[in-house]
N, C-alpha and C positions, 0 to 999 in steps of 0.2 A: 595281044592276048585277050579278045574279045570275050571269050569265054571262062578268062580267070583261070585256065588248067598251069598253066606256071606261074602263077601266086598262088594257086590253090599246094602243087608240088613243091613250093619252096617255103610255104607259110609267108607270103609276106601279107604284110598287114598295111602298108600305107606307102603312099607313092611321093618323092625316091624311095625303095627301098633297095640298095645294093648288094649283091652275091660276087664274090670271089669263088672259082672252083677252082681245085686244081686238076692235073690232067687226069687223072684216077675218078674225077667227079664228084670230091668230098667239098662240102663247104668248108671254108678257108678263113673266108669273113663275113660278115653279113651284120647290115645297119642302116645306119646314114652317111649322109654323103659327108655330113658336117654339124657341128655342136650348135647353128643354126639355121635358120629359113631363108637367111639371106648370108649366101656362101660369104658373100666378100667383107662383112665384120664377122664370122665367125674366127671363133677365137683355135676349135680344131678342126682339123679336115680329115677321118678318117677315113676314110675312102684310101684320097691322097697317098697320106701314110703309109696304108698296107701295101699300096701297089709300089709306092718307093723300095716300101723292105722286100717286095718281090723280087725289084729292080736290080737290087742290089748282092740279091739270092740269098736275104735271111730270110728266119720265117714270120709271119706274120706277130707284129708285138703284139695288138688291139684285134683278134677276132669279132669283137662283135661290138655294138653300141646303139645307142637310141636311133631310132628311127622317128624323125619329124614328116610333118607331111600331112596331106588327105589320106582319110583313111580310104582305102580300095573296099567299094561295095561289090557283095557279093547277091 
């Protein structure tokens, strides 16, 4: 996305920044990937999470959460 046009469409603000849609094209989730920078002592993984509860076909518990990261220059 050389250009930023889907971070600029999705507001993300810092890289990771992760989108769940669903088939309709509504954001679903949208965050971090994790409650840290370094996934594997992070203490949550939401990411993880939502897509389990997609997995599993509830809905989404955690829509949304911090996003860590670079922030994406514009």
């Amino acid at each position: 996305d050389q250009s930023n046009k889907l971070a600029n469409a999705f507001k993300a603000q810092r890289t990771p920044h992760a989108f769940i849609l669903n088939p309709s094209g509504e954001i679903i989730y949208q965050g971090g990937v994790s409650d840290s920078s370094t996934f594997k002592s992070s203490a949550k993984k939401y990411l993880r999470e939502a897509l389990t509860d997609l997995s599993l076909n509830k809905n989404v518990k955690m829509t949304s959460s911090r996003t860590l990261g670079c922030a994406i220059e514009r």
